[in-house]
C-alpha positions in Angstrom: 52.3 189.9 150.2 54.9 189.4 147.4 52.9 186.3 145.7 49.6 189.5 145.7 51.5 192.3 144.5 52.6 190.5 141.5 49.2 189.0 140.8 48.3 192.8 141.2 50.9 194.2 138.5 49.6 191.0 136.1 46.3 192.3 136.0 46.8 195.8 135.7 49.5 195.1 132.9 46.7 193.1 131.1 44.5 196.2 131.8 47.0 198.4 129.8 47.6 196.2 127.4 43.9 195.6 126.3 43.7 199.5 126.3 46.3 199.9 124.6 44.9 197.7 121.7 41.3 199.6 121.6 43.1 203.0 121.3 45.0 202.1 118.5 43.1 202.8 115.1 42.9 200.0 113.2 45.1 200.3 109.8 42.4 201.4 107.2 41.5 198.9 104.4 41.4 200.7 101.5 39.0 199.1 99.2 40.0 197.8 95.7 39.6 200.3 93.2 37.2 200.5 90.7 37.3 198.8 87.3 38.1 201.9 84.6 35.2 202.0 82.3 35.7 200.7 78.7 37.7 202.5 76.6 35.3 204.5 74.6 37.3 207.6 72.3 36.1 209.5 69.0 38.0 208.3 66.6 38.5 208.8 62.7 38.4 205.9 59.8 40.5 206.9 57.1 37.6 207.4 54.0 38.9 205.8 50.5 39.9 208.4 48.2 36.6 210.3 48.3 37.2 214.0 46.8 36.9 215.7 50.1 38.9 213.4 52.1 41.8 214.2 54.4 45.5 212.4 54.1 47.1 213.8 56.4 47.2 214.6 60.4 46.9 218.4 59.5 44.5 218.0 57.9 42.5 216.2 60.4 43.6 218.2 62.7 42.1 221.2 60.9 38.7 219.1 60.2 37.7 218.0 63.2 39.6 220.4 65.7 39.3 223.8 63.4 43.5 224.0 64.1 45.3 222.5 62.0 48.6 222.8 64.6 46.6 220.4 66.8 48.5 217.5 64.2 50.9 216.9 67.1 48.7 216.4 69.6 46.7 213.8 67.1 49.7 212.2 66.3 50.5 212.0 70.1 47.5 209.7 70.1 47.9 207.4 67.8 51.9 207.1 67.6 53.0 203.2 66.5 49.3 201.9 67.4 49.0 198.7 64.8 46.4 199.7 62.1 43.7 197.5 60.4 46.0 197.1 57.7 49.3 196.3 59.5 50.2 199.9 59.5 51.4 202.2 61.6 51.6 206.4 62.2 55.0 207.0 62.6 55.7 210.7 61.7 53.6 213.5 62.0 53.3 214.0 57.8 52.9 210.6 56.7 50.3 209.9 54.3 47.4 208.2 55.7 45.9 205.3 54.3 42.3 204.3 53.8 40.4 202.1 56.5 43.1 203.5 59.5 41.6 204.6 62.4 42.6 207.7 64.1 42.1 208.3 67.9 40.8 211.6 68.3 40.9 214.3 71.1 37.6 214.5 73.3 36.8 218.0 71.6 36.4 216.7 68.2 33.5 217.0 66.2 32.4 216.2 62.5 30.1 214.3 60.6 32.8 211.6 60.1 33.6 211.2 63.9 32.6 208.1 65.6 32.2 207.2 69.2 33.0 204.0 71.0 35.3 200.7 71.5 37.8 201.1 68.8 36.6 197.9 66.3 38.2 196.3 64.2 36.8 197.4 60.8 34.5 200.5 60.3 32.2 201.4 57.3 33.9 204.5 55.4 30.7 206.1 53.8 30.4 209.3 54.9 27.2 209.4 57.4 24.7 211.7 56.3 23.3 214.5 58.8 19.0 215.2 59.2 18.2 218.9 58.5 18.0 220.1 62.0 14.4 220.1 62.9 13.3 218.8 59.6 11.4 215.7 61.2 11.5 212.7 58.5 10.3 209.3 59.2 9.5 208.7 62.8 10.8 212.3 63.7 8.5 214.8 65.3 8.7 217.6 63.3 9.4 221.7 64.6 6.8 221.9 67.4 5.4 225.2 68.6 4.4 226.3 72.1 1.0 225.8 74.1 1.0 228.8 76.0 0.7 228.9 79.8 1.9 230.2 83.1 4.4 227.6 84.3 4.0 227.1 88.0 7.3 225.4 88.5 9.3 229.1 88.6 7.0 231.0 91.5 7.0 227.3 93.7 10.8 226.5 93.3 12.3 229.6 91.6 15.6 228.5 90.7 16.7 231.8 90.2 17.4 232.7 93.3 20.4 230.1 93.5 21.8 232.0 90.2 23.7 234.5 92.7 25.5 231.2 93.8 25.8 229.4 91.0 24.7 228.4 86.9 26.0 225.3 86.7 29.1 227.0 84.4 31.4 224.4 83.6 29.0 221.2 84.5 28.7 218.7 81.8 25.0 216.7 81.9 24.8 213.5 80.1 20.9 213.4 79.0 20.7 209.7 78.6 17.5 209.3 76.2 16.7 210.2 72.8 19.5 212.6 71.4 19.2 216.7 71.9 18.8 219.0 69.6 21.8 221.0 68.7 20.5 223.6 66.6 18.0 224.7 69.9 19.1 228.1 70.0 18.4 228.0 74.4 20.9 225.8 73.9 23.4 227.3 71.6 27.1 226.6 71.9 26.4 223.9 75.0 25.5 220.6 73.5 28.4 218.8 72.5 28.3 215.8 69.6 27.5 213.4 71.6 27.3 209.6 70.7 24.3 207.6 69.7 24.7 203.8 71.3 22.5 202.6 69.0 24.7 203.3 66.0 28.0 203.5 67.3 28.7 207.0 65.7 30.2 209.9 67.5 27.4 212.4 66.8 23.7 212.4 68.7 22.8 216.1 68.4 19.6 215.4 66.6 16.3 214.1 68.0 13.8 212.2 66.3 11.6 212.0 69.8 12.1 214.9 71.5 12.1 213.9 74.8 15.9 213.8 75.2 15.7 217.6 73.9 12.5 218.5 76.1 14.9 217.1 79.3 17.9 219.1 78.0 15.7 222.4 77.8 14.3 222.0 81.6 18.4 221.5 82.7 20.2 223.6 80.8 17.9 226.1 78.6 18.8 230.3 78.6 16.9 233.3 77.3 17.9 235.9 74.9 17.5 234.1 71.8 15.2 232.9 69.0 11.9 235.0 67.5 10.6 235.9 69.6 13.0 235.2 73.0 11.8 232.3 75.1 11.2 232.7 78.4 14.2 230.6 80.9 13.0 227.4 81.6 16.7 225.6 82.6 17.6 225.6 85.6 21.2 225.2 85.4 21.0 227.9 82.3 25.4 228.1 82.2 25.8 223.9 82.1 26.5 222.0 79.2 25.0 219.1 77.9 26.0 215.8 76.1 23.4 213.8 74.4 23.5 209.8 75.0 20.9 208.6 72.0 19.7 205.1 73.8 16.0 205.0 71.9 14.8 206.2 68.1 11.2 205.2 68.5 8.9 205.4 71.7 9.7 201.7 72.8 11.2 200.8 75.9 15.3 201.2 76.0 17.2 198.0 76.3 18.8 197.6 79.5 22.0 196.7 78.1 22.2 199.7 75.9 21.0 201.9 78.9 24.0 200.6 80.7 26.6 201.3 77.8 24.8 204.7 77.6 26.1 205.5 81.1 29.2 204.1 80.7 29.8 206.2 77.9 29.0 209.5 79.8 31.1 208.9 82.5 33.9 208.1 79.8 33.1 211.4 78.0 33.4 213.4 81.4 30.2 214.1 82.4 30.0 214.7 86.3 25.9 214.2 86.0 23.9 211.8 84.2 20.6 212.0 83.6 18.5 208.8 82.6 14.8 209.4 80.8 12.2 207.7 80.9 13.3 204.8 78.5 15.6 203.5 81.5 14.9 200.6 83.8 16.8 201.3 86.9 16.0 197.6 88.8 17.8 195.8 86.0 21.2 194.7 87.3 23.1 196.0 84.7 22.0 199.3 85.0 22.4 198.7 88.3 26.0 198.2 87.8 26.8 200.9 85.7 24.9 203.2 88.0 27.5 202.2 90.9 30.3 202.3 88.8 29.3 206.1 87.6 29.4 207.0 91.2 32.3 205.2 92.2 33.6 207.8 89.1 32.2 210.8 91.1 29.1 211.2 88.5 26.0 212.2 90.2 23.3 209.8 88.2 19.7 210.9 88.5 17.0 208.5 87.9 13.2 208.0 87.3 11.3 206.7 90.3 8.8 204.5 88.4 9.7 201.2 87.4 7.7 198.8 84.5 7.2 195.9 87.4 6.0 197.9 90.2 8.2 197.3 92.2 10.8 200.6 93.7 14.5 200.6 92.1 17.6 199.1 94.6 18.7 202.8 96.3 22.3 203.6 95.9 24.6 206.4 97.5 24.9 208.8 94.7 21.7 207.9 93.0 18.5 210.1 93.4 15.4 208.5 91.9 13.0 211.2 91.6 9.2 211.1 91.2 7.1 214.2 89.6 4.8 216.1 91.2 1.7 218.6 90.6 1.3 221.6 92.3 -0.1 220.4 95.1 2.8 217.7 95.0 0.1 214.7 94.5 2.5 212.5 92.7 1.6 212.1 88.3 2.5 208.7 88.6 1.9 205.4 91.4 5.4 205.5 92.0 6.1 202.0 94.3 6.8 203.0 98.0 10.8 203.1 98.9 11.6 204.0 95.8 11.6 207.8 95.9 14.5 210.0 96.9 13.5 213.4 96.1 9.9 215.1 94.2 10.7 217.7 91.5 7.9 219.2 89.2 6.6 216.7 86.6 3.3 217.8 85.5 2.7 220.7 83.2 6.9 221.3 82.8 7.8 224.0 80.3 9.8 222.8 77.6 11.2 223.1 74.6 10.9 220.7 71.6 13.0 220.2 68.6 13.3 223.1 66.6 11.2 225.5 68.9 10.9 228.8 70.1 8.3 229.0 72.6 7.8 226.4 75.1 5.4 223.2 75.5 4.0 222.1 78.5 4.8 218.5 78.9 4.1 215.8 81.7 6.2 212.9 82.7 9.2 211.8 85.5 11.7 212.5 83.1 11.0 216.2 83.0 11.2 215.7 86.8 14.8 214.1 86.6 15.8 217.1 84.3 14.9 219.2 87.0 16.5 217.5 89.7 19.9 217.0 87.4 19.9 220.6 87.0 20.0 220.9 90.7 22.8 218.9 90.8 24.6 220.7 88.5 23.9 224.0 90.8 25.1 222.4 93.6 28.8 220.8 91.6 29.6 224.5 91.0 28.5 225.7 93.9 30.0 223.2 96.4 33.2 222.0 94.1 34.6 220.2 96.9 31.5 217.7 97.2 32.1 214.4 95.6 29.2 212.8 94.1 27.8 211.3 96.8 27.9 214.4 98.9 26.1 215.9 96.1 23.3 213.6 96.7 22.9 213.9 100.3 23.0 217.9 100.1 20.2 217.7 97.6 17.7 215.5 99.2 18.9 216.8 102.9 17.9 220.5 101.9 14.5 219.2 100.1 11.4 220.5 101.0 9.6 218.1 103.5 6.2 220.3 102.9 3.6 219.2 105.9 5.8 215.7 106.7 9.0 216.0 109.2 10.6 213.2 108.2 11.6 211.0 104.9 8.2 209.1 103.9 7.9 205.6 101.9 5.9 207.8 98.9 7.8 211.2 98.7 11.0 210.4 100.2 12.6 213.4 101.0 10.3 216.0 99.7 10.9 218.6 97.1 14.2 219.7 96.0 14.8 223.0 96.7 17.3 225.5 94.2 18.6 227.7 96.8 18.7 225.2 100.0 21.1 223.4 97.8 23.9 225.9 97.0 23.7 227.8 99.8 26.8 228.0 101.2 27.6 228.2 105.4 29.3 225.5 107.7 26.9 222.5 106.8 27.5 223.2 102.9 29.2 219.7 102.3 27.8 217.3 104.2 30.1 215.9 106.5 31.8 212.4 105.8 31.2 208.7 107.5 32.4 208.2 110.3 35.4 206.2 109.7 38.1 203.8 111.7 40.7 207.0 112.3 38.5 208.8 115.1 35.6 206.1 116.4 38.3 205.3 119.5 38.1 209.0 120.7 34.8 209.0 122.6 36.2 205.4 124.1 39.4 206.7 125.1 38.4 208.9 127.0 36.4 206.0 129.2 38.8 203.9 129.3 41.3 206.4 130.4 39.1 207.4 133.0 38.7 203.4 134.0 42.3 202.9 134.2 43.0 205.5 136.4 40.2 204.5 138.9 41.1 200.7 139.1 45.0 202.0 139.4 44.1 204.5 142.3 41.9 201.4 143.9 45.0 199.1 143.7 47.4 201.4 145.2 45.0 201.8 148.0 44.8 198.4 149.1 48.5 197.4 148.8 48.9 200.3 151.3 46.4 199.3 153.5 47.8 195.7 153.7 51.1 196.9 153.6 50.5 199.0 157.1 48.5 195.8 158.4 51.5 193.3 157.5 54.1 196.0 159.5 51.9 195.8 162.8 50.7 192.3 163.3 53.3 189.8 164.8 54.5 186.5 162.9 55.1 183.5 164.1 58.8 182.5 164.7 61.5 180.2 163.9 63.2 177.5 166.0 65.9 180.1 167.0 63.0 183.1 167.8 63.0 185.2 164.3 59.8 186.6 163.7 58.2 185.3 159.9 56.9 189.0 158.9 53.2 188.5 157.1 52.1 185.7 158.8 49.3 185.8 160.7 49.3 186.1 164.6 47.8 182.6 165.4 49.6 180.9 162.6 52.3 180.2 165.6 54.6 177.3 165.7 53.2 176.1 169.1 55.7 175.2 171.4 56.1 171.9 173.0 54.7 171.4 175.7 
């Protein structure tokens, strides 16, 4: 009985023991963290003597920030930094000397300003600006509108998530040709910019127009210009930072299209917004895409690809196709490669220099749309990260006639107000992760453990009444061996 009883209390240590393992949670692995992007600041080489060049940090300060007491701050930026020359800033009203480069706060702006990796030696010519809107070689000159009843607002009607949100304080990185700064939908929300193709700090022009055309359909208000153009943004409170990646209508090169997101999500945009120009299967945009979300920047993409075939799918990424009105896609996007649908057939825009809008055609007016959704939805739902942005909008899209996700539409058509609503399900809830998976299994296991103890103390009860009433056999002198069985006797002799 003794020898079973302990081969009893073995097993049902072992029992706890195991249990005791499953219910504890697994310390959580944290993954590395993700490279910082390059280093990209504005920054400001020192010019040569030139008759309207500044010597001094106050003078910068009053250049490119329009307040002069900002000097500090400036000088905060570049204190003992080792200049081209040797040099070094050292007090806030030493002379500067020609060919330094000064680091410069993220609000600056100027002609002179530059954007990038801080090089080694800069050009000090001053760059010059195009009129806005003036056109020049390879610029498309002032367009005017075609007229039209755009179908997007009566299908999707983003004004009905205005209540909730306007996108105010969103900053959309329009990854294409430059945007138009002088746009007066746009007035006072398209910062400088930077143009990757040049290295300079400024990309608030457009020879194209595409890059403005997308900035119009995300960002665009009424109220202005002769005579007022109707509201074609649908994010009309974000801002907007142009990423020049293309001059000319030829394909963008994936590297720069990579360095162009990079350069967003350095400048603080929290949604990126590639154009046509972009490949998305190259494996450096790839990259850079992965990084911008590991950043918490939403990056919205074009479905089509040049080789057919549909674009790696990413948490955080939303390639969008365009649609008609009927939501027969304007393109043969390839099948698995479509998040969400958004208008992309007759889109009202506005070109550079306009007034009235232009119908236009193409997936990047449809990833304009969708970006402005995003932007909706940051403001709306500030506690979402980017990835949770994602999911809300293609989880709230319009499925039309299908129930479920299909290979050619994805999710269906984004849908304004599904998106910002707010209620319980606003922010879709998180993985599953290794702090409450043991919950559902705890409670089986408990459950277990008490049934097989309960079982065990039966039986050792039961044999330990059938051991108290069945004789032994005895000893030599008579003693009675208690557990043995009754005809496990020591005969006698006879």
């Amino acid at each position: 009985m003794s020898r079973l009883l302990v081969s009893w209390t073995r097993s049902l240590g072992c029992l706890m023991a195991t249990c005791t393992l499953v219910l504890t949670p697994p310390a959580p692995v944290r993954a590395a963290p993700p490279p910082p992007p390059p280093t990209y600041v504005k920054y400001y080489p020192v010019s040569d003597g030139a008759e309207d060049a500044v010597t001094d940090l106050t003078g910068v300060a009053a250049r490119f920030l329009a307040d002069p007491d900002r000097a500090d701050e400036v000088y905060r930026l570049n204190e003992g930094r080792r200049q081209p020359d040797g040099g070094a800033l050292t007090a806030v009203g030493q002379r500067l000397s020609p060919g330094w480069l000064l680091v410069l706060p993220w609000d600056a702006s100027g002609d002179e300003v530059r954007y990038g990796l801080l090089p080694a030696n800069v050009p000090t010519a001053k760059p010059a600006r195009p009129a806005p809107g003036a056109g020049g070689a390879g610029c498309v000159p002032a367009t005017s509108g075609d007229g039209g009843s755009p179908w997007t607002d009566p299908k999707l009607s983003p004004a009905r998530a205005w209540p909730h949100s306007t996108g105010a304080g969103v900053l959309v990185a329009v990854v294409d040709s430059g945007i138009d700064g002088e746009l007066a939908a746009l007035a006072g929300r398209v910062a400088p910019g930077s143009d990757v193709l040049t290295g300079k700090a400024r990309a608030d022009t457009d020879c194209l127009g595409t890059g403005t055309a997308m900035a119009s359909v995300i960002a665009a208000a009424s109220g202005t210009g002769p005579p007022a153009p109707p509201v074609v943004g649908v994010a009309p409170e974000a801002a907007v930072l142009p990423v020049r990646i293309v001059a000319d209508a030829t394909d963008a090169d994936p590297q720069r299209t990579a360095l162009g997101i990079e350069v967003a999500v350095s400048a603080g945009a929290t949604v990126v917004a590639l154009g046509g120009y972009a490949k998305l299967s190259d494996p450096a945009v790839t990259e850079a895409v992965r990084s911008a979300v590991a950043h918490d920047v939403v990056v919205v993409a074009p479905a089509a690809t040049a080789d057919g075939a549909p674009a790696p799918a990413q948490e955080g990424l939303l390639r969008v196709a365009g649609v008609d009105p009927d939501r027969r896609p304007v393109l043969a996007y390839p099948a698995g490669g479509v998040d969400v649908t958004a208008p992309g057939l007759d889109v009202p825009t506005l070109g550079v220099g306009a007034t009235t809008p232009r119908k236009r055609t193409g997936t990047e007016y449809a990833v304009a749309y969708v970006a402005g959704v995003a932007a909706l939805v940051r403001t709306a739902l500030p506690g979402a990260d980017a990835v949770q942005v994602a999911r809300r909008i293609a989880t709230t899209a319009d499925p039309g006639t299908r129930s479920s996700p299909s290979p050619e539409h994805g999710w269906g058509m984004v849908d304004p107000l599904a998106a910002v609503s707010t209620g319980p399900d606003a922010v879709p809830p998180a993985r599953a992760d290794s702090s409450v998976w043991p919950v559902p299994v705890a409670a089986g296991l408990g459950v277990l453990l008490l049934a097989v103890v309960g079982v065990l103390a039966r039986r050792a009860r039961r044999l330990t009444h059938r051991a108290a009433v069945s004789p032994g056999p005895s000893e030599p002198d008579g003693t009675v061996v208690a557990g043995a069985p009754a005809t496990a006797t020591r005969g006698a002799l006879p």
